[in-house]
VEXTIPA-597608 format. One record per atom (N, C-alpha, C): residue number from 1; residue in three letters; atom name; x, y, z. Coordinates in nm, 3 decimals. Atoms other than C-alpha are relative to their C-alpha. Layout:
// residues N
<fidren pos="NUM" code="Ala" site="CA" x="X" y="Y" z="Z"/>
...
This chain:
// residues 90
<fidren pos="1" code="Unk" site="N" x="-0.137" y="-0.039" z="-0.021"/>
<fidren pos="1" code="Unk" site="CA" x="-0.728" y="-0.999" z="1.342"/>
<fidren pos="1" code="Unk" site="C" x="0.092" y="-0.103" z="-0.066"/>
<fidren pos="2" code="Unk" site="N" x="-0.091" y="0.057" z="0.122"/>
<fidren pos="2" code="Unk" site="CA" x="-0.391" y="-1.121" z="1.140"/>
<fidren pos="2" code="Unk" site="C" x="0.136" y="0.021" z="0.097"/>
<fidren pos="3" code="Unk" site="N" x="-0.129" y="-0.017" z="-0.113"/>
<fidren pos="3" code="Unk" site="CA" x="-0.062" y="-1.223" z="1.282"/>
<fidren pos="3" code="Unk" site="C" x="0.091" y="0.017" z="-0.063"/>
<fidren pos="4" code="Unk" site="N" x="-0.097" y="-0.036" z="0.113"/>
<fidren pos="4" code="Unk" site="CA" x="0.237" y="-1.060" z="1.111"/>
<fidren pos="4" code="Unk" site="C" x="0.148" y="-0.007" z="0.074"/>
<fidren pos="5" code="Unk" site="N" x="-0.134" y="-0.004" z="-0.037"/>
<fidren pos="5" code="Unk" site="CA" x="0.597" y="-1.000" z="1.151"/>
<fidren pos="5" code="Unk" site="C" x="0.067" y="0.120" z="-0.068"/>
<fidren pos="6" code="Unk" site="N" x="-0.059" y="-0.132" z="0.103"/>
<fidren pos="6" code="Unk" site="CA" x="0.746" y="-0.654" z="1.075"/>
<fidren pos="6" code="Unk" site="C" x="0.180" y="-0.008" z="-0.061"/>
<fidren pos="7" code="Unk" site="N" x="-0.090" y="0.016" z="0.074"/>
<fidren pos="7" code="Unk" site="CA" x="0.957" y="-0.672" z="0.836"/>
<fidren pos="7" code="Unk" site="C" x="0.129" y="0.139" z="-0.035"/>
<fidren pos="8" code="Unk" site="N" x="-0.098" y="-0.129" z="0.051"/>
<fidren pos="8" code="Unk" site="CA" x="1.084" y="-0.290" z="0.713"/>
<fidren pos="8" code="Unk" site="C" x="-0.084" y="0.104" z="0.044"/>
<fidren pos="9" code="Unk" site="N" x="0.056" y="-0.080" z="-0.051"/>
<fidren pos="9" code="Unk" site="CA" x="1.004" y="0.029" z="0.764"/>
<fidren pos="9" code="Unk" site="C" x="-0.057" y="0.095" z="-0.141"/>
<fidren pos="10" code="Unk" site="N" x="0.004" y="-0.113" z="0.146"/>
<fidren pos="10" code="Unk" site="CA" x="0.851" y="0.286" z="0.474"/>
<fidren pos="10" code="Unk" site="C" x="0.032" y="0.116" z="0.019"/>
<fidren pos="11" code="Unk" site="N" x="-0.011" y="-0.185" z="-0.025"/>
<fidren pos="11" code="Unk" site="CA" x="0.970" y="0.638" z="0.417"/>
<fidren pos="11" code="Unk" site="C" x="-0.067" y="0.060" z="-0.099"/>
<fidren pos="12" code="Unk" site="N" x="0.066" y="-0.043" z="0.098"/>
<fidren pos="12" code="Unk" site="CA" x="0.804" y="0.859" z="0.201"/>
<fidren pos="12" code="Unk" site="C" x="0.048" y="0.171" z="-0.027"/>
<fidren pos="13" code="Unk" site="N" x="-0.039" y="-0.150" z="0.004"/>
<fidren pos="13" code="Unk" site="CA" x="0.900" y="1.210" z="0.098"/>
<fidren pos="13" code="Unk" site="C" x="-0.089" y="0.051" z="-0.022"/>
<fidren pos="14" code="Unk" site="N" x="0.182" y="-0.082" z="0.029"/>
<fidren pos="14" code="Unk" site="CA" x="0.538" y="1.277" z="-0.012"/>
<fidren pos="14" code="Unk" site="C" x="-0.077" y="-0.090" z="0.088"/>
<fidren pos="15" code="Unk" site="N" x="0.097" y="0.019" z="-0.044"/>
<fidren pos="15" code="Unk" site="CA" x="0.256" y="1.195" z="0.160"/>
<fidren pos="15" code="Unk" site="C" x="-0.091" y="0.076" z="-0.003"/>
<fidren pos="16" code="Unk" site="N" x="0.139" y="-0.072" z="-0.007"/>
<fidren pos="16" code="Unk" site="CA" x="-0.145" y="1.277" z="0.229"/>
<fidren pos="16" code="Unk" site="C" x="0.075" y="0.087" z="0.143"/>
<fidren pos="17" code="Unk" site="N" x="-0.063" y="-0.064" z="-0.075"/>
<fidren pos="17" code="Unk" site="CA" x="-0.083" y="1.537" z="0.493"/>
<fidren pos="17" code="Unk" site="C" x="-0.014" y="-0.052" z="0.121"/>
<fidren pos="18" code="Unk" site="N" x="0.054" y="0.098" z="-0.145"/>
<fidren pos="18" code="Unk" site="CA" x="-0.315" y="1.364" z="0.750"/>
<fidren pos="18" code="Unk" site="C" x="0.076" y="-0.134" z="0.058"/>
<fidren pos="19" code="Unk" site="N" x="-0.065" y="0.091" z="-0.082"/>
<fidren pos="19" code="Unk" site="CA" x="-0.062" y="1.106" z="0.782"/>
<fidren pos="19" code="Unk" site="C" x="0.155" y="0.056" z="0.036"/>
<fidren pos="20" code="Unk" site="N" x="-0.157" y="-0.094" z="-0.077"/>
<fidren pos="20" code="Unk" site="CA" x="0.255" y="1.351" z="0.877"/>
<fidren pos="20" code="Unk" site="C" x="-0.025" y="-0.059" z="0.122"/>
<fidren pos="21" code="Unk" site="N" x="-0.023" y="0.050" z="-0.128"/>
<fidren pos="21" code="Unk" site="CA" x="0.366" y="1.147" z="1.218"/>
<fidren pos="21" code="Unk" site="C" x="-0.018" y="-0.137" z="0.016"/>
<fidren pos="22" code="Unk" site="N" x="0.054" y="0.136" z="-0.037"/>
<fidren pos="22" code="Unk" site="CA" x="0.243" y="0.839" z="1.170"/>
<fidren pos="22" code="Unk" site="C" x="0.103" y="-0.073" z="-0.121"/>
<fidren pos="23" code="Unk" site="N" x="-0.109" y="0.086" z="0.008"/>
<fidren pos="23" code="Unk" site="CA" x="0.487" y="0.541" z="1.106"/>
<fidren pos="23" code="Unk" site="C" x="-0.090" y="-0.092" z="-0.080"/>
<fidren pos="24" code="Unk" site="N" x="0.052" y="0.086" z="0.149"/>
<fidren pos="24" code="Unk" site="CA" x="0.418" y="0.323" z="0.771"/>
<fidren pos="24" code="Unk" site="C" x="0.134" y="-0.123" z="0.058"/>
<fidren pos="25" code="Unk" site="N" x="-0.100" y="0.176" z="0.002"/>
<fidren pos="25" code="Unk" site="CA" x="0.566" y="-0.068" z="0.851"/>
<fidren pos="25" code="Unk" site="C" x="-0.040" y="-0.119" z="-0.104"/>
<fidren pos="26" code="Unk" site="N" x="0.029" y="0.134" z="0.110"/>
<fidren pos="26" code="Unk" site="CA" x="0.593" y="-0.354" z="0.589"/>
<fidren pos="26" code="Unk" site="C" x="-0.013" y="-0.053" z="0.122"/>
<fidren pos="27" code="Unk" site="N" x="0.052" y="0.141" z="-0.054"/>
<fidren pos="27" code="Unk" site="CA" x="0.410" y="-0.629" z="0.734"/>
<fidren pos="27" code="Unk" site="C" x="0.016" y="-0.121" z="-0.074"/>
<fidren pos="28" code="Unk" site="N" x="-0.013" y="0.141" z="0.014"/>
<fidren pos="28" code="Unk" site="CA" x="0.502" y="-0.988" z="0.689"/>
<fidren pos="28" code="Unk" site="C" x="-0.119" y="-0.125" z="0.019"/>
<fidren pos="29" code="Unk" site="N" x="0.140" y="0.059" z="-0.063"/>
<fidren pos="29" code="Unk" site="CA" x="0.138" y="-1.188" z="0.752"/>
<fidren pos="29" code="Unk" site="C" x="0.068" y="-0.163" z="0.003"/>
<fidren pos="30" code="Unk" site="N" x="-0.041" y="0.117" z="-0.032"/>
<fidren pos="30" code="Unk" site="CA" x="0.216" y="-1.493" z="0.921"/>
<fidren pos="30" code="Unk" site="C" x="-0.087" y="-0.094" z="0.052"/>
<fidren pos="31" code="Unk" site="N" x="0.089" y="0.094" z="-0.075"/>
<fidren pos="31" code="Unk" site="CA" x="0.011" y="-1.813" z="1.055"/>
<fidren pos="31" code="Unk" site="C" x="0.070" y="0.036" z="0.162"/>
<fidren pos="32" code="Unk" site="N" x="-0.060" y="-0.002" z="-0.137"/>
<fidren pos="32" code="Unk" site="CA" x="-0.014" y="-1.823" z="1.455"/>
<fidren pos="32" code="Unk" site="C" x="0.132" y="-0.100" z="0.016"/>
<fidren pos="33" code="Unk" site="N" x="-0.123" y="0.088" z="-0.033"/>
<fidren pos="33" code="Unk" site="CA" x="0.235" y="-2.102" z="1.418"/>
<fidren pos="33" code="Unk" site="C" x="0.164" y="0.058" z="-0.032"/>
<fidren pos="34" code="Unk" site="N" x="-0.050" y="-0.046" z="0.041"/>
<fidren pos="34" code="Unk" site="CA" x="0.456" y="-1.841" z="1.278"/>
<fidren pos="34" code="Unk" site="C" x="0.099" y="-0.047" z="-0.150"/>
<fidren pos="35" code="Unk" site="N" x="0.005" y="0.081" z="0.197"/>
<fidren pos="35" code="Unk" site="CA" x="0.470" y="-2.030" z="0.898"/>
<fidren pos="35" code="Unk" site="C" x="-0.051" y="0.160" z="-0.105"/>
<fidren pos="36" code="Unk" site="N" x="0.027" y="-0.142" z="0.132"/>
<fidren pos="36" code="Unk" site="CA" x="0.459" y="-1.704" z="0.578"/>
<fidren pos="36" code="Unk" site="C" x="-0.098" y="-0.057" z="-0.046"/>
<fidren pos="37" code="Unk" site="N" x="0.144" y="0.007" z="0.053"/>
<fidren pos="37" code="Unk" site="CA" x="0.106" y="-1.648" z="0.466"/>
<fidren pos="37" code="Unk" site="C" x="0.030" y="0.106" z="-0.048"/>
<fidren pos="38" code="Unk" site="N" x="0.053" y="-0.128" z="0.095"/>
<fidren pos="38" code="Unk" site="CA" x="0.076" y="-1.454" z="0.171"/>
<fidren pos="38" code="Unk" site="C" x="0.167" y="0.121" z="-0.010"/>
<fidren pos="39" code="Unk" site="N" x="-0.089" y="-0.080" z="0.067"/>
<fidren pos="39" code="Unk" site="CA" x="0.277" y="-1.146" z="0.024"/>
<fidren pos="39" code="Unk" site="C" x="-0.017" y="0.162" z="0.149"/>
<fidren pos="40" code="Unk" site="N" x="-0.015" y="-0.082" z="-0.114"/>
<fidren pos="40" code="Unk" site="CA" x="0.416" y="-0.838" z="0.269"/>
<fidren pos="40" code="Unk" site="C" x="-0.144" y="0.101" z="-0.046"/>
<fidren pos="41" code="Unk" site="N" x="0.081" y="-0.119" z="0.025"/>
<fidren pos="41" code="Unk" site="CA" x="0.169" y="-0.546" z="0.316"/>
<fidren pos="41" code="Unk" site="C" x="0.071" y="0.129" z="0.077"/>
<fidren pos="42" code="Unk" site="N" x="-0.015" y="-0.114" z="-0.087"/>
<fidren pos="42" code="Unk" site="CA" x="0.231" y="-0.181" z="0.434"/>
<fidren pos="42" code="Unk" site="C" x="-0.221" y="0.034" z="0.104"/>
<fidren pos="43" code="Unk" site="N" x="0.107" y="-0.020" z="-0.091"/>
<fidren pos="43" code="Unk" site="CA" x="0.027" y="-0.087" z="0.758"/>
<fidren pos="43" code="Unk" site="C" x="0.056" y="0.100" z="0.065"/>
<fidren pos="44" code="Unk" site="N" x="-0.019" y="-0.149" z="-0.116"/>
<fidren pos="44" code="Unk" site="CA" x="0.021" y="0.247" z="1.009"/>
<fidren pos="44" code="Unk" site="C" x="-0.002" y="-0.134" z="0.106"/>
<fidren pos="45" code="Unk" site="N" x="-0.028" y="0.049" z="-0.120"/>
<fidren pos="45" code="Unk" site="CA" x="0.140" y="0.161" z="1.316"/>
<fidren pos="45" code="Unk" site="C" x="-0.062" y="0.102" z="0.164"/>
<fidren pos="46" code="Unk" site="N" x="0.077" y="-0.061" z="-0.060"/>
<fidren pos="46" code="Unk" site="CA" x="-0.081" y="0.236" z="1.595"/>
<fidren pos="46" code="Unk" site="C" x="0.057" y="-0.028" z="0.150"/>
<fidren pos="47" code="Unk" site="N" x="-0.031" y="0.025" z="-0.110"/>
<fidren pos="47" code="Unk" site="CA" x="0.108" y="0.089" z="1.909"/>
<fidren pos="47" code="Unk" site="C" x="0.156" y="0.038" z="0.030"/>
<fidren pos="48" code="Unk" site="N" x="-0.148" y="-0.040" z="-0.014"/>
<fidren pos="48" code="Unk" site="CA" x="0.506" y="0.181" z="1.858"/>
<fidren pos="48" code="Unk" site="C" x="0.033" y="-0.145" z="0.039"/>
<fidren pos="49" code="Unk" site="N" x="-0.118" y="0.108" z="0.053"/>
<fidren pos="49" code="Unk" site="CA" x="0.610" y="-0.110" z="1.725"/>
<fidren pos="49" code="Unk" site="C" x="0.132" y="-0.006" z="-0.054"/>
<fidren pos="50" code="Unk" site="N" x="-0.157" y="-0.010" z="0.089"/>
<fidren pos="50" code="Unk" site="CA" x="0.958" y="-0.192" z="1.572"/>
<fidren pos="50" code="Unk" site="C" x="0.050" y="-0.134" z="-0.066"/>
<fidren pos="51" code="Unk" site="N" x="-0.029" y="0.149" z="0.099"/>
<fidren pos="51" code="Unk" site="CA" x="1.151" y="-0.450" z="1.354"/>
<fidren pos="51" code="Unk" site="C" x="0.024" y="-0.073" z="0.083"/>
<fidren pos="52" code="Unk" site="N" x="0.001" y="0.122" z="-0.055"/>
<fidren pos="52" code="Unk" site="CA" x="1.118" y="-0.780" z="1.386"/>
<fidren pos="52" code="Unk" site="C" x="-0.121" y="-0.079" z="0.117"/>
<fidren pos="53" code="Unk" site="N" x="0.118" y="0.028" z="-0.131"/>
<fidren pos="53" code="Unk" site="CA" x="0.829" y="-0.775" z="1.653"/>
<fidren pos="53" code="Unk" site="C" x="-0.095" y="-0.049" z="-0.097"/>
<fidren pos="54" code="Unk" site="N" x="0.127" y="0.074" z="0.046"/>
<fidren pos="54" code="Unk" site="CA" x="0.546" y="-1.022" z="1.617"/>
<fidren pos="54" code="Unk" site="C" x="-0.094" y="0.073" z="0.038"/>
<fidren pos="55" code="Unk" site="N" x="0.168" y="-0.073" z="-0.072"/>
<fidren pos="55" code="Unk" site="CA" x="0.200" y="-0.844" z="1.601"/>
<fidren pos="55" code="Unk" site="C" x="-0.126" y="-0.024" z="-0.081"/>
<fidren pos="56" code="Unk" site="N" x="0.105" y="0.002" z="0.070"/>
<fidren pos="56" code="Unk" site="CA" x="-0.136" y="-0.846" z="1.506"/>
<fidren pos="56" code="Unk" site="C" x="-0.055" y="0.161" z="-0.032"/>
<fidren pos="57" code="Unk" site="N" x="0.015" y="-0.106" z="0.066"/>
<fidren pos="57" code="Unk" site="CA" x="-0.266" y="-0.635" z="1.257"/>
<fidren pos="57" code="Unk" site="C" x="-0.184" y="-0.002" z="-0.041"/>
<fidren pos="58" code="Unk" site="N" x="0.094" y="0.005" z="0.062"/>
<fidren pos="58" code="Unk" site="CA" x="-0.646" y="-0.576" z="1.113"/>
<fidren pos="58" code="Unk" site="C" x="0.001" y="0.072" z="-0.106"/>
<fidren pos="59" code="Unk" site="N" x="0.064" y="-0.016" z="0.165"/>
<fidren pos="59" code="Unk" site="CA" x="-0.749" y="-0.511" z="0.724"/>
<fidren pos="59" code="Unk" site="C" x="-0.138" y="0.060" z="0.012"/>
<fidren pos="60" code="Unk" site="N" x="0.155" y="-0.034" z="0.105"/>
<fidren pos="60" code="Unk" site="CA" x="-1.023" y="-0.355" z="0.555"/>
<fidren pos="60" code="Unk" site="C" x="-0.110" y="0.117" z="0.073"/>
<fidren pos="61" code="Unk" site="N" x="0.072" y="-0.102" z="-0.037"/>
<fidren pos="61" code="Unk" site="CA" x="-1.323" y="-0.158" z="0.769"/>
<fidren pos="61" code="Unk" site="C" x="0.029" y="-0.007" z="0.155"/>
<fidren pos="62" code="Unk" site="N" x="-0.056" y="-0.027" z="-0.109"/>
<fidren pos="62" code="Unk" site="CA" x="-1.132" y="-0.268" z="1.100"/>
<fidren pos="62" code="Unk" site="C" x="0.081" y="0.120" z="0.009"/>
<fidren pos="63" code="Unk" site="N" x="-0.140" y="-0.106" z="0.031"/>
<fidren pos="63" code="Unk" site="CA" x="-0.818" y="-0.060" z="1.001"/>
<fidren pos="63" code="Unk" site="C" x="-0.067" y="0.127" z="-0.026"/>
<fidren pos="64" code="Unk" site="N" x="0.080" y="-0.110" z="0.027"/>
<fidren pos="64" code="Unk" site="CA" x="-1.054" y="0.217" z="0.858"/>
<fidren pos="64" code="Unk" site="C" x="-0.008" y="0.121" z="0.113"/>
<fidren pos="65" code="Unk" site="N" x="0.037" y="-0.038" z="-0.126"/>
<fidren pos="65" code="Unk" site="CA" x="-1.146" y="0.273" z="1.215"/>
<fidren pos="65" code="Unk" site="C" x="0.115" y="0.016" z="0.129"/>
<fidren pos="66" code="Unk" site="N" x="-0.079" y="0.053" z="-0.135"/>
<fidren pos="66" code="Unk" site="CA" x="-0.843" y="0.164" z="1.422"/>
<fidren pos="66" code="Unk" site="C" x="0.088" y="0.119" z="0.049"/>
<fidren pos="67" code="Unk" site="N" x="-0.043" y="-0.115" z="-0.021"/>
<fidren pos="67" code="Unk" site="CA" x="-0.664" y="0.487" z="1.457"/>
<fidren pos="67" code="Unk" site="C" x="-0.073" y="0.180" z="-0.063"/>
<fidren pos="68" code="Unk" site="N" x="0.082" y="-0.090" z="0.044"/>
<fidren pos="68" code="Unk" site="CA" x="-0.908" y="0.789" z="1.450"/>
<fidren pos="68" code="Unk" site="C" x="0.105" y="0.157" z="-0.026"/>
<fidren pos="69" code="Unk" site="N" x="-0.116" y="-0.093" z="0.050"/>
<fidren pos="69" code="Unk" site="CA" x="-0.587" y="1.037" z="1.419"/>
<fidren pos="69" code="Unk" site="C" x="-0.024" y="0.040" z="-0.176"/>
<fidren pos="70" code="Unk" site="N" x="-0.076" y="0.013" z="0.182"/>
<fidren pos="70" code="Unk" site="CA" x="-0.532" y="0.949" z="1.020"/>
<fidren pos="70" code="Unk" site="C" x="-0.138" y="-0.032" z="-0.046"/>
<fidren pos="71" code="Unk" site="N" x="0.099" y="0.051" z="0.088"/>
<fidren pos="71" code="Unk" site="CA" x="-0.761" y="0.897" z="0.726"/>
<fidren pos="71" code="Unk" site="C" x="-0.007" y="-0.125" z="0.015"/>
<fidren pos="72" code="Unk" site="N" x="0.006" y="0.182" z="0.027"/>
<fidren pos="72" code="Unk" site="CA" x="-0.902" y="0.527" z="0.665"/>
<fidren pos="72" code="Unk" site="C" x="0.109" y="-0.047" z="-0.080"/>
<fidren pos="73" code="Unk" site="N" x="-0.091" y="0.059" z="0.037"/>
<fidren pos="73" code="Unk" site="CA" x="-0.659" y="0.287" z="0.586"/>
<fidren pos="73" code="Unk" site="C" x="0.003" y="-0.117" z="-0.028"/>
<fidren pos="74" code="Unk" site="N" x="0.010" y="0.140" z="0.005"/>
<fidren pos="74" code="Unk" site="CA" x="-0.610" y="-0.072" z="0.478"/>
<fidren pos="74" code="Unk" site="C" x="0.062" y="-0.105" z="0.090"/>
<fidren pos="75" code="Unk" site="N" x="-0.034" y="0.082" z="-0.110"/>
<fidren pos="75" code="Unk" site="CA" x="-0.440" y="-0.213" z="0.728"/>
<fidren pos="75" code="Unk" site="C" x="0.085" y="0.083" z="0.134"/>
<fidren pos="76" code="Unk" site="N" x="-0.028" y="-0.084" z="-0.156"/>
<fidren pos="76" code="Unk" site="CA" x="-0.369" y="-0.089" z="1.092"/>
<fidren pos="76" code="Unk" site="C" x="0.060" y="-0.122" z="0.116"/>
<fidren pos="77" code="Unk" site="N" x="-0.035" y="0.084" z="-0.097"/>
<fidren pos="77" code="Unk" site="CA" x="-0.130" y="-0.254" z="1.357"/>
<fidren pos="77" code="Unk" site="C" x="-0.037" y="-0.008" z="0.112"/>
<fidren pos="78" code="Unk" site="N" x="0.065" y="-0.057" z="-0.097"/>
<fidren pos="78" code="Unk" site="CA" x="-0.301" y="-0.257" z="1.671"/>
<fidren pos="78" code="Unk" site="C" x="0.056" y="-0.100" z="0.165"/>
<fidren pos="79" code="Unk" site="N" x="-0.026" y="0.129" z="-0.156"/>
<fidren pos="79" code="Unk" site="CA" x="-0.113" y="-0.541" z="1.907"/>
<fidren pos="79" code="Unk" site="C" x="0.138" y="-0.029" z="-0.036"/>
<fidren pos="80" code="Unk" site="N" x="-0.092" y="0.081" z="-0.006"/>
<fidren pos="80" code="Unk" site="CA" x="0.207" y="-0.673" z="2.014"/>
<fidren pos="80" code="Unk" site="C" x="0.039" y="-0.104" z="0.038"/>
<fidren pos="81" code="Unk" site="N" x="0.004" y="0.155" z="-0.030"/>
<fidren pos="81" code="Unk" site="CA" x="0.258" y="-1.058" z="2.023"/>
<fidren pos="81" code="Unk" site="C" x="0.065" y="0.013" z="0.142"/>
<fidren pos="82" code="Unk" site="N" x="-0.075" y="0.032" z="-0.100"/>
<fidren pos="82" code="Unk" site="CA" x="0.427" y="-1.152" z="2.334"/>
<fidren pos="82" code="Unk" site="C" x="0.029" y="-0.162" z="-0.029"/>
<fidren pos="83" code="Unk" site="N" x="0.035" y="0.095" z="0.012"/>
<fidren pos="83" code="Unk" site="CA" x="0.329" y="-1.499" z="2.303"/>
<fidren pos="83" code="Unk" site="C" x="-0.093" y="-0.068" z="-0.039"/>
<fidren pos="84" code="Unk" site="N" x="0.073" y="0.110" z="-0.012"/>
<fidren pos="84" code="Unk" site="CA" x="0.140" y="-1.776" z="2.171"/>
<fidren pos="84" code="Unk" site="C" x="-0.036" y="-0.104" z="0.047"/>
<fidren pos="85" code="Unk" site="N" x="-0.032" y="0.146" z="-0.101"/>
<fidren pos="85" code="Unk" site="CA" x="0.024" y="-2.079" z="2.324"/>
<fidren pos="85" code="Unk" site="C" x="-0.169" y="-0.059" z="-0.119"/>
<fidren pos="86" code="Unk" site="N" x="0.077" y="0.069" z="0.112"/>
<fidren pos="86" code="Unk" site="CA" x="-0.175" y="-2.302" z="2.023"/>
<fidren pos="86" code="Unk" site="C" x="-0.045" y="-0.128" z="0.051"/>
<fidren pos="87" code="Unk" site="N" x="0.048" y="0.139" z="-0.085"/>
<fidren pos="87" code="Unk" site="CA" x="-0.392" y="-2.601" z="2.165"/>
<fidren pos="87" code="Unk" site="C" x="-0.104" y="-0.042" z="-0.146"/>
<fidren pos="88" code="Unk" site="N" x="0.050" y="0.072" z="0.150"/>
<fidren pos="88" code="Unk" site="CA" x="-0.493" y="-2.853" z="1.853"/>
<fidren pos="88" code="Unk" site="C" x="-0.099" y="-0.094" z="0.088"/>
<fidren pos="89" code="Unk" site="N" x="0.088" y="0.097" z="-0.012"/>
<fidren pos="89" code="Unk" site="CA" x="-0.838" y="-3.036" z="1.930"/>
<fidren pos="89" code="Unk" site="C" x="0.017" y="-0.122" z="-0.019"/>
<fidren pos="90" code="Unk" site="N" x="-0.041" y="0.183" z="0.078"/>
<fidren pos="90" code="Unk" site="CA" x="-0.807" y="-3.447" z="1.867"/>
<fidren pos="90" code="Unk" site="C" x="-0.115" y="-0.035" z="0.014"/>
């Protein structure tokens, strides 16, 4: 799992049909410390998320699977942050 920050929303006037209903969000991928990792991605939104909310997202043959509604996908939102709490070993 990947910790992001939604950034925008996508619209599309075309689409595959199998995704009619389902909500396309730019993702922001962020470290837990909430520091920018990497370049935005679009992901289906599987929990009714909205802007600005911290969440975790999964990639690749997670996402594939994470909403059995829609075709496979590359990335799928599946959590909403509430909080972190980060404990560094010494």
């Amino acid at each position: 799992m990947f910790s992001g920050k939604i950034i925008g929303r996508i619209v599309c006037t075309r689409k595959d049909e199998s995704l009619e209903g389902t909500k396309l969000l730019l993702v922001q991928p962020i470290t837990w410390e909430g520091e920018l990792k990497g370049d935005p991605l679009v992901a289906i939104d599987s929990v009714g998320s909205g802007a600005n909310e911290f969440i975790f997202y999964v990639k690749a043959r997670e996402a594939a699977v994470a909403d059995p509604r829609v075709p496979p996908v590359d990335a799928a939102i599946v959590g909403i942050i509430d909080g972190v709490e980060v404990k560094i070993r010494e």
